[in-house]
C-alpha beads as a LAMMPS data file, in Angstrom:
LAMMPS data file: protein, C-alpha beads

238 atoms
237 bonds

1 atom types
1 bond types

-500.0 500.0 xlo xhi
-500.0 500.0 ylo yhi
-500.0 500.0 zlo zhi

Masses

1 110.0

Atoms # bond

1 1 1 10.225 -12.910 -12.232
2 1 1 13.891 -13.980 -12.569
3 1 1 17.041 -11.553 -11.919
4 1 1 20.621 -12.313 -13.715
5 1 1 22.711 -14.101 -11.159
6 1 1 19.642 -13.863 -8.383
7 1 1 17.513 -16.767 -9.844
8 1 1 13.805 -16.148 -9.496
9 1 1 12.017 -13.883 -7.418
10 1 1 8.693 -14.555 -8.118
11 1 1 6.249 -16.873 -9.436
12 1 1 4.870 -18.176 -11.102
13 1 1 2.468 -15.451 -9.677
14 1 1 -1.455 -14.004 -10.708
15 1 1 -3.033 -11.237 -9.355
16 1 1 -5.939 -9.789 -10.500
17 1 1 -7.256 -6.400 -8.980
18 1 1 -10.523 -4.312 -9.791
19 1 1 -11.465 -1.220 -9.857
20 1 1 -11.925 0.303 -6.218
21 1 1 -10.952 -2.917 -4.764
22 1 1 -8.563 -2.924 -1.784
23 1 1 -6.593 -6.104 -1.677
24 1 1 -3.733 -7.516 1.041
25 1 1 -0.658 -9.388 -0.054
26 1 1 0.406 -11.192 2.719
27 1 1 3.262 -13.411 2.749
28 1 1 6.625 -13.905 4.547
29 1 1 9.921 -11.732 4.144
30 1 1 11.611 -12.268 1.008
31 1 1 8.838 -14.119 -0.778
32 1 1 8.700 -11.065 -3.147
33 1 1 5.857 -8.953 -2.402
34 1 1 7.871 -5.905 -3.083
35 1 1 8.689 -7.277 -6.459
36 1 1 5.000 -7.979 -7.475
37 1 1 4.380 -3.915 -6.553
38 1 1 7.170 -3.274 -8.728
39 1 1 6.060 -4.931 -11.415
40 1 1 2.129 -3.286 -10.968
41 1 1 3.997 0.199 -10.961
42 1 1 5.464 -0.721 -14.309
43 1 1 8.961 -0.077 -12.454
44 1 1 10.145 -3.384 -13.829
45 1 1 8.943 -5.825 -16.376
46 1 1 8.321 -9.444 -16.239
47 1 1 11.124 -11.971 -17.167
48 1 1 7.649 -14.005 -18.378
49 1 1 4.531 -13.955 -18.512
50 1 1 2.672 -10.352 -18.709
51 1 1 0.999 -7.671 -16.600
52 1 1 -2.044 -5.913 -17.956
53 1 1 -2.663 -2.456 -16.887
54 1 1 -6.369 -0.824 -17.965
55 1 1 -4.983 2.241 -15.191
56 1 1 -1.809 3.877 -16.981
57 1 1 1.282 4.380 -15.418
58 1 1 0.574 8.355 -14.853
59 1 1 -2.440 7.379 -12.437
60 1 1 -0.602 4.969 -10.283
61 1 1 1.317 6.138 -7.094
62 1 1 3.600 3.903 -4.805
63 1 1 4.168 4.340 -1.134
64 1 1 7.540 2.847 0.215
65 1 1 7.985 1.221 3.314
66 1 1 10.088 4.829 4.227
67 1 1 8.864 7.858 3.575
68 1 1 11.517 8.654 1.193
69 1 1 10.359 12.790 1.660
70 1 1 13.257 14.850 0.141
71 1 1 15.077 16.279 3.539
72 1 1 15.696 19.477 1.991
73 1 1 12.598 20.329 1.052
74 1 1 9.415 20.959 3.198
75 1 1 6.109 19.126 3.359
76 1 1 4.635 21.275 1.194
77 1 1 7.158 21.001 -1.432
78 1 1 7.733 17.257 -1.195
79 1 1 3.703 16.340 -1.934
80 1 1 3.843 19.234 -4.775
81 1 1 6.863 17.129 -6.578
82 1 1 4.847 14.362 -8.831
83 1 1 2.342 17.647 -9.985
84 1 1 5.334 19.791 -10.663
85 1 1 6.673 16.155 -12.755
86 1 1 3.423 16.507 -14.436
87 1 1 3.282 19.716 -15.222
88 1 1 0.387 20.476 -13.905
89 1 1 -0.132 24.840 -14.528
90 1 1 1.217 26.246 -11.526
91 1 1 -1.934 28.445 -10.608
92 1 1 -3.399 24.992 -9.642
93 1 1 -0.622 23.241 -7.571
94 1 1 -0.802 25.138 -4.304
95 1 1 -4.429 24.503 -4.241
96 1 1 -4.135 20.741 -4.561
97 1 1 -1.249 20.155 -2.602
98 1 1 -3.341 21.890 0.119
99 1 1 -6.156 19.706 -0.336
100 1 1 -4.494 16.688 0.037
101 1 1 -2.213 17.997 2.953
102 1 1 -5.697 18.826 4.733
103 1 1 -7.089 14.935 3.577
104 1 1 -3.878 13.609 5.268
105 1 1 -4.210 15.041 8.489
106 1 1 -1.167 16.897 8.319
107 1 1 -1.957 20.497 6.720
108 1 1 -0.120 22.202 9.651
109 1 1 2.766 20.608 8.911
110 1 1 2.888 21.964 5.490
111 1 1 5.924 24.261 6.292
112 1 1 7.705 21.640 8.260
113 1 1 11.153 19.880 6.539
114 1 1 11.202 15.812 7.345
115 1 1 13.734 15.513 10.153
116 1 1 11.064 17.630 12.167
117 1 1 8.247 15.798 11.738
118 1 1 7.454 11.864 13.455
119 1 1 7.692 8.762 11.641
120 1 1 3.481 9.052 11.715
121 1 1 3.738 12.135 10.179
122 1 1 6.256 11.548 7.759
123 1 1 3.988 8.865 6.129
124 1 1 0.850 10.841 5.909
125 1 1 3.223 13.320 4.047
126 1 1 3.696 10.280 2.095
127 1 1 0.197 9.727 1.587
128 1 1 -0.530 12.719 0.567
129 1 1 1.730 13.009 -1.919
130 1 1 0.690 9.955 -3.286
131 1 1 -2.953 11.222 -3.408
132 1 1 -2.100 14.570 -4.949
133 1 1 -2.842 13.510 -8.438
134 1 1 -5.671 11.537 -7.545
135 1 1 -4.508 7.665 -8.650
136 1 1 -6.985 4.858 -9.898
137 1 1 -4.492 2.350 -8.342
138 1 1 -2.238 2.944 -5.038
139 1 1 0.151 0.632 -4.099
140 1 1 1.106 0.347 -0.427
141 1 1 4.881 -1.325 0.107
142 1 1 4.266 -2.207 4.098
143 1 1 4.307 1.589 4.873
144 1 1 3.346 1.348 8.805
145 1 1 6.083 -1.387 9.133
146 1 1 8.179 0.813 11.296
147 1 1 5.846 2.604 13.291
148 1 1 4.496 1.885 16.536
149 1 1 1.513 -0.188 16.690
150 1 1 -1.536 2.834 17.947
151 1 1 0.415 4.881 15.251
152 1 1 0.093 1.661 12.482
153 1 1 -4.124 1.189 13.569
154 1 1 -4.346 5.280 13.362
155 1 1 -2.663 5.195 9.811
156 1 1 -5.049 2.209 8.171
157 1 1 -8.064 4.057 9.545
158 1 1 -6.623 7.287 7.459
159 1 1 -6.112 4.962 4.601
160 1 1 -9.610 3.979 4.438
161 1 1 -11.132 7.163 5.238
162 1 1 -9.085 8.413 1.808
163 1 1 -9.778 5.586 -0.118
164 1 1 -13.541 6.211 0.384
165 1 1 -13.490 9.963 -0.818
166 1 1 -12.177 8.912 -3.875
167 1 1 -12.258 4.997 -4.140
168 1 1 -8.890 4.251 -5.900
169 1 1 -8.064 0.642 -6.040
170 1 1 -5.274 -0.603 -3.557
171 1 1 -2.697 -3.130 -3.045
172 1 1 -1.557 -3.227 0.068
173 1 1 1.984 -5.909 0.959
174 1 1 1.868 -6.190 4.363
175 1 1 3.476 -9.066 6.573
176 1 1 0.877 -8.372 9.299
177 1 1 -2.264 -10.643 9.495
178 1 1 -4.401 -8.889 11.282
179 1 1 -3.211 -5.664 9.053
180 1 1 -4.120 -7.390 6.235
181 1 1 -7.637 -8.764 7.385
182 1 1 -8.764 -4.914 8.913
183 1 1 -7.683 -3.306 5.794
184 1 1 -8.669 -5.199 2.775
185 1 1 -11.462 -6.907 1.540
186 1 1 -9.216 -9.119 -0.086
187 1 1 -6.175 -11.428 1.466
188 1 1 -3.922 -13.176 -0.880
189 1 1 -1.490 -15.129 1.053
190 1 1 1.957 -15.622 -0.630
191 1 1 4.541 -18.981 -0.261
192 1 1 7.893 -17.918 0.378
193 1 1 10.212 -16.971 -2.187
194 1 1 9.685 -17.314 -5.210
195 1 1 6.499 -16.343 -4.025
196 1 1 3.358 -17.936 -5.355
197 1 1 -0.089 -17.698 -4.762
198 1 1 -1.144 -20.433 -1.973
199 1 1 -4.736 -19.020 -1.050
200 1 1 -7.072 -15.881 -1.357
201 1 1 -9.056 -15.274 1.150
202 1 1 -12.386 -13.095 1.075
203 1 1 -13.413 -10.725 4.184
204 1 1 -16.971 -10.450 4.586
205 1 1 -17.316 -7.103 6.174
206 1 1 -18.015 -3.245 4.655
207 1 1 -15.095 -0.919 4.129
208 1 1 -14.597 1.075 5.608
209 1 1 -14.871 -0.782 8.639
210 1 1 -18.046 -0.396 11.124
211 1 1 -16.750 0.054 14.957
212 1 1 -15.493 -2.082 16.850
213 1 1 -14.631 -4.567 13.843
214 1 1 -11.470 -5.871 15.520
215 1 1 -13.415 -7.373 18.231
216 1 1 -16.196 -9.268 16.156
217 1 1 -16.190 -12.572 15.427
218 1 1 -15.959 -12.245 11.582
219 1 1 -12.928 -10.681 11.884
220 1 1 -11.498 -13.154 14.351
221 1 1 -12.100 -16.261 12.255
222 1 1 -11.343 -14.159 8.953
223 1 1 -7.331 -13.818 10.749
224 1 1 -7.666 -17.259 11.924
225 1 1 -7.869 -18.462 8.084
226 1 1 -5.399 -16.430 7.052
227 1 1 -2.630 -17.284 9.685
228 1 1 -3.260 -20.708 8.875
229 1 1 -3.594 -20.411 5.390
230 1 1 0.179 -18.652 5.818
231 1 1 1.483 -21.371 8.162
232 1 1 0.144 -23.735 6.034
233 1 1 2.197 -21.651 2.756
234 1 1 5.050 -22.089 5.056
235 1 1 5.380 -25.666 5.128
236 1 1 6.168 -28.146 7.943
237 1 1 8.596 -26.376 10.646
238 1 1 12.095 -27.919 10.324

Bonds

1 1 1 2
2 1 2 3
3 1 3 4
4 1 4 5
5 1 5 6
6 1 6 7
7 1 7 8
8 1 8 9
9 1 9 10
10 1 10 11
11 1 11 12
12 1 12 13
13 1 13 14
14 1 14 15
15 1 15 16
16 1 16 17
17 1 17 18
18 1 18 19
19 1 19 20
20 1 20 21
21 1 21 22
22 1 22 23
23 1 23 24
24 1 24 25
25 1 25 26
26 1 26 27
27 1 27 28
28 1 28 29
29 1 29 30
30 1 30 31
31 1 31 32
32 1 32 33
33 1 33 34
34 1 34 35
35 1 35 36
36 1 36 37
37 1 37 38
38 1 38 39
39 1 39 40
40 1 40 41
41 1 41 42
42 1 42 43
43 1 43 44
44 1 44 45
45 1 45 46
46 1 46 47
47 1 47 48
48 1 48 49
49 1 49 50
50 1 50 51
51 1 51 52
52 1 52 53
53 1 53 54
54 1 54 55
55 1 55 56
56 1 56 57
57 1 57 58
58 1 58 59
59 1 59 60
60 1 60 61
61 1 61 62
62 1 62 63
63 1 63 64
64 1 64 65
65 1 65 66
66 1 66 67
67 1 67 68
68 1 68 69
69 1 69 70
70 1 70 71
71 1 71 72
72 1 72 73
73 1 73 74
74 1 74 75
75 1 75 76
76 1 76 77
77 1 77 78
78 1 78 79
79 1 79 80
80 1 80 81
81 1 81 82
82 1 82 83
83 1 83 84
84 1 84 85
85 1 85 86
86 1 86 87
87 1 87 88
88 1 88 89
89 1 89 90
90 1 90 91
91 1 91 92
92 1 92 93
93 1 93 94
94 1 94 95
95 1 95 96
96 1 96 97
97 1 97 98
98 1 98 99
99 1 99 100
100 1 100 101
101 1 101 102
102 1 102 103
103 1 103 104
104 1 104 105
105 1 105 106
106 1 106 107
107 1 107 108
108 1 108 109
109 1 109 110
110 1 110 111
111 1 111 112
112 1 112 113
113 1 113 114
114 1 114 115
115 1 115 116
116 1 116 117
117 1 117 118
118 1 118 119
119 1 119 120
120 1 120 121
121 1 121 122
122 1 122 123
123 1 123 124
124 1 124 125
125 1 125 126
126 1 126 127
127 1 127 128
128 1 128 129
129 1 129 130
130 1 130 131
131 1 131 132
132 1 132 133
133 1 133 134
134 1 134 135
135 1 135 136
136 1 136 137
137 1 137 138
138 1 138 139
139 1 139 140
140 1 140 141
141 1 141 142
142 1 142 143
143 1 143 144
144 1 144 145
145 1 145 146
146 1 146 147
147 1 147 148
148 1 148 149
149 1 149 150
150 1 150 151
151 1 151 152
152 1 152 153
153 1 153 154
154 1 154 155
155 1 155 156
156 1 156 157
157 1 157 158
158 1 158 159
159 1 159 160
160 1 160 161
161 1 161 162
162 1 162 163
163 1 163 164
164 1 164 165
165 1 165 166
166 1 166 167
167 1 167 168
168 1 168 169
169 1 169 170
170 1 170 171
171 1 171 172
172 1 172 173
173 1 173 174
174 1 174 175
175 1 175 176
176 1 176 177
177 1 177 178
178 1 178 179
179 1 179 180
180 1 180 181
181 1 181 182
182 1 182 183
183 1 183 184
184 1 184 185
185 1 185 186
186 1 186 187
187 1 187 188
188 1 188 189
189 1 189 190
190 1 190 191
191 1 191 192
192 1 192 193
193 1 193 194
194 1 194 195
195 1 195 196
196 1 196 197
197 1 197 198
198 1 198 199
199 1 199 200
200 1 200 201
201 1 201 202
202 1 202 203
203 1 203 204
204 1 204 205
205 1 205 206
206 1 206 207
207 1 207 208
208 1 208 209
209 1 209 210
210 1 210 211
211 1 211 212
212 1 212 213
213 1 213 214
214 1 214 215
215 1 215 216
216 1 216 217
217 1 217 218
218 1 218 219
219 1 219 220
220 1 220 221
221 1 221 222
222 1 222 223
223 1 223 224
224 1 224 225
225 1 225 226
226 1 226 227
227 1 227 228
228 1 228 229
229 1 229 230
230 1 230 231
231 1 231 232
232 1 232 233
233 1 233 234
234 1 234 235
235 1 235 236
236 1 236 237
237 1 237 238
């Protein structure tokens, strides 16, 4: 992916992502992680090469790395937005956006405007709007970057308790190794920019994750191979 006057961005880059799968893109700051998302959300196309799409751009949703809520609005209003863009019959929206207020955690907060909710909050608004039309594919753009980190571990046991209701298939660009390994069955660790492929890296463990995962040894050697699969992407230190 090449931008006039930028040079490229990305690539040359694959990814290939199946139904129901969850998979991590891991990969350092500026290697374009955010770019490959964009392209998946059909938000941009290639320079070269192509993307492929059997999930049409109506049944995608994209989660920021900000909440991006509209301030003026409540929560309510905010996850009813991409239904209303739809136009889905409006006997049918306040039942939905209910439903996936109540999935998120956050149904009492349904009245509440975004500068009075917490940054936890504001991204299970997120979430749930995101979920409201019920995508094939999500795409997570390192959306617990910002929080704290028993906020972040709260958050990616939310994701997979909604992914397993209705088993959408997510990519999730995340900088955070042990992120990646909990939350995806799948780690595809990125060279820096223009970001390329360098290793994919299968965890061997059911989603959504059994108890006490995080302490097992699977899970310790799975981050081990990752970190140094991303040192190793890095290159020799200078």
């Amino acid at each position: 992916m090449e931008y006039p006057g930028r040079g490229r961005a990305l690539g040359p880059f694959s990814l290939a992502v199946a139904s129901g799968e969850i998979v991590a893109v891991a990969g350092p700051s500026g290697c374009g992680k955010s770019t490959a998302l964009r392209l998946l959300a059909g938000l941009e196309a290639p320079s070269s090469g192509r993307v492929e799409r059997a999930v049409d751009r109506g049944r995608t949703s994209l989660v920021f790395q900000a909440p991006t809520l509209m301030p003026w609005a409540t929560a309510a209003a905010n996850v009813a937005l991409p239904l209303k863009l739809a136009s889905v019959p409006a006997a049918d929206i306040e039942a939905r956006v209910a439903q996936a207020l109540a999935r998120a955690r956050v149904a009492d907060a349904a009245g509440a405007f975004p500068r009075q909710l917490s940054g936890g909050m504001a991204m299970r608004v997120s979430l749930a709007r995101a979920l409201v039309t019920e995508p094939e594919l999500l795409l997570l753009d390192e959306p617990f970057a910002a929080l704290d980190a028993i906020t972040r571990r709260a958050l990616v046991e939310d994701v997979h308790r909604l992914w397993a209701e209705t088993r959408p298939a997510i990519v999730f660009v995340t900088h955070d190794v042990e992120e990646a390994v909990y939350l995806a069955s799948r780690v595809v660790v990125m060279t820096p920019g223009p970001g390329r492929s360098a290793e994919e890296i299968l965890v061997d463990a059911p989603l959504p994750r059994p108890e006490g995962f995080r302490a097992s040894e699977p899970f310790r050697r799975t981050e081990d191979h990752v970190s140094r699969a991303l040192a190793a992407a890095m290159g020799p230190a200078a």
